[in-house]
C-alpha positions in Angstrom: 0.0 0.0 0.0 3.1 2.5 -0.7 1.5 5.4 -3.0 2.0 8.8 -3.1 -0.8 10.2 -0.1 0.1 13.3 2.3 0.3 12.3 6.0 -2.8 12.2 7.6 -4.0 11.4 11.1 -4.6 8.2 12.5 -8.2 6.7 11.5 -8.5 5.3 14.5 -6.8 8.3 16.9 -9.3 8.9 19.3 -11.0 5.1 18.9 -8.4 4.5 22.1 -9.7 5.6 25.2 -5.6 5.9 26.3 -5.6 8.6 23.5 -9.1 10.3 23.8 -8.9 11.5 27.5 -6.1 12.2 27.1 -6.8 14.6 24.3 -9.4 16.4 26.1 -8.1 17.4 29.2 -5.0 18.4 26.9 -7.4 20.8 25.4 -8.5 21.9 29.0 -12.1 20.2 29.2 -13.2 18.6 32.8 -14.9 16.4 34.2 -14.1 13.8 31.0 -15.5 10.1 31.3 -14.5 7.9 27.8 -16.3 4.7 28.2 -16.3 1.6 25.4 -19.1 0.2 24.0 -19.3 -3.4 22.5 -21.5 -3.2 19.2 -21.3 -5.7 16.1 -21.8 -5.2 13.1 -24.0 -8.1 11.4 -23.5 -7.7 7.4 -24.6 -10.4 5.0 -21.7 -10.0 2.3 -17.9 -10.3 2.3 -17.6 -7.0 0.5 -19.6 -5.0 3.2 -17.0 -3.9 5.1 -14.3 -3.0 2.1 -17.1 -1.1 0.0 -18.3 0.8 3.2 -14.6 2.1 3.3 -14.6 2.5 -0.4 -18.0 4.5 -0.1 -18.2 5.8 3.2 -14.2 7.3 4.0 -12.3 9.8 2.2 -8.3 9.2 3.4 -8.9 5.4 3.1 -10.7 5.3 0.2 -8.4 7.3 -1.7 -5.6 5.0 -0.4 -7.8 2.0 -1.9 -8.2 4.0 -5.3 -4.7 4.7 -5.5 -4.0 1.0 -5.5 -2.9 -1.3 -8.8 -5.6 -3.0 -10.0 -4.1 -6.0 -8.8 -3.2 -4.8 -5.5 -6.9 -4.0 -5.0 -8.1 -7.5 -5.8 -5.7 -8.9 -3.3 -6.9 -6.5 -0.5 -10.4 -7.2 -1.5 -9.8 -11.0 -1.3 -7.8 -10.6 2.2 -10.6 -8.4 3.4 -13.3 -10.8 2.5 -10.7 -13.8 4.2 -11.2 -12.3 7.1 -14.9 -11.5 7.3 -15.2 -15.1 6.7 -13.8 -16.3 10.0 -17.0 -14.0 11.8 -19.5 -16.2 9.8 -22.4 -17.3 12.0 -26.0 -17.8 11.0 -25.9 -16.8 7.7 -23.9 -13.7 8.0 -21.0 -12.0 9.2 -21.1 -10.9 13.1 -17.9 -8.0 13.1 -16.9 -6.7 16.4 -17.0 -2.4 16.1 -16.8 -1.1 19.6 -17.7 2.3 20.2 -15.5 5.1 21.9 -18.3 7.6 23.4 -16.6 10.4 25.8 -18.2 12.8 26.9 -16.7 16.1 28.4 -17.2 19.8 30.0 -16.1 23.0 28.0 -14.7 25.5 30.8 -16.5 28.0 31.9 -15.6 31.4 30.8 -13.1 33.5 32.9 -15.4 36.3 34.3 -13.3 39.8 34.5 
């Protein structure tokens, strides 16, 4: 996957609670809580998951487009390898946890 993008930030940045509270206190909120939630994510086709990137992202999806053809049918193919292995009653359970944090903006100095 070695093309020609600018640096960008980490897609998954503040999807780690060690990075996310961090973050906001840094930018001088209070009283921050960051809790994780388990979700899934049933889908009923190997290509969900690549084609929601492809559709749905803009820095990952231009990473994809950028791509050989070639090298995009082998991430496709390794993609859908590895839905596979969440198969269970007719579809494909994919664990997507959930960062939620929640935080106070400071109150304004009063003069």
């Amino acid at each position: 996957m070695d093309v020609p993008l600018p640096p960008g930030p980490n897609f998954f940045l503040f999807g780690d609670p060690v990075q996310c509270e961090p973050s906001l206190r840094a930018a001088v909120f209070g009283s921050v809580t960051v809790t994780k939630i388990p979700q899934v994510w049933r889908v009923t086709s190997l290509d969900a998951p690549l084609d929601m990137i492809m559709k749905g992202t803009v820095r990952a999806a231009a990473l994809l487009r950028a791509q050989t053809p070639a090298a995009l049918v082998a991430i496709r193919e390794a993609v859908r390898q590895g839905v596979a292995a969440y198969a269970r009653d007719g579809a494909f359970e994919l664990m997507m946890p959930a960062v939620v944090a929640a935080a106070e903006k400071p109150k304004p100095m009063r003069l």
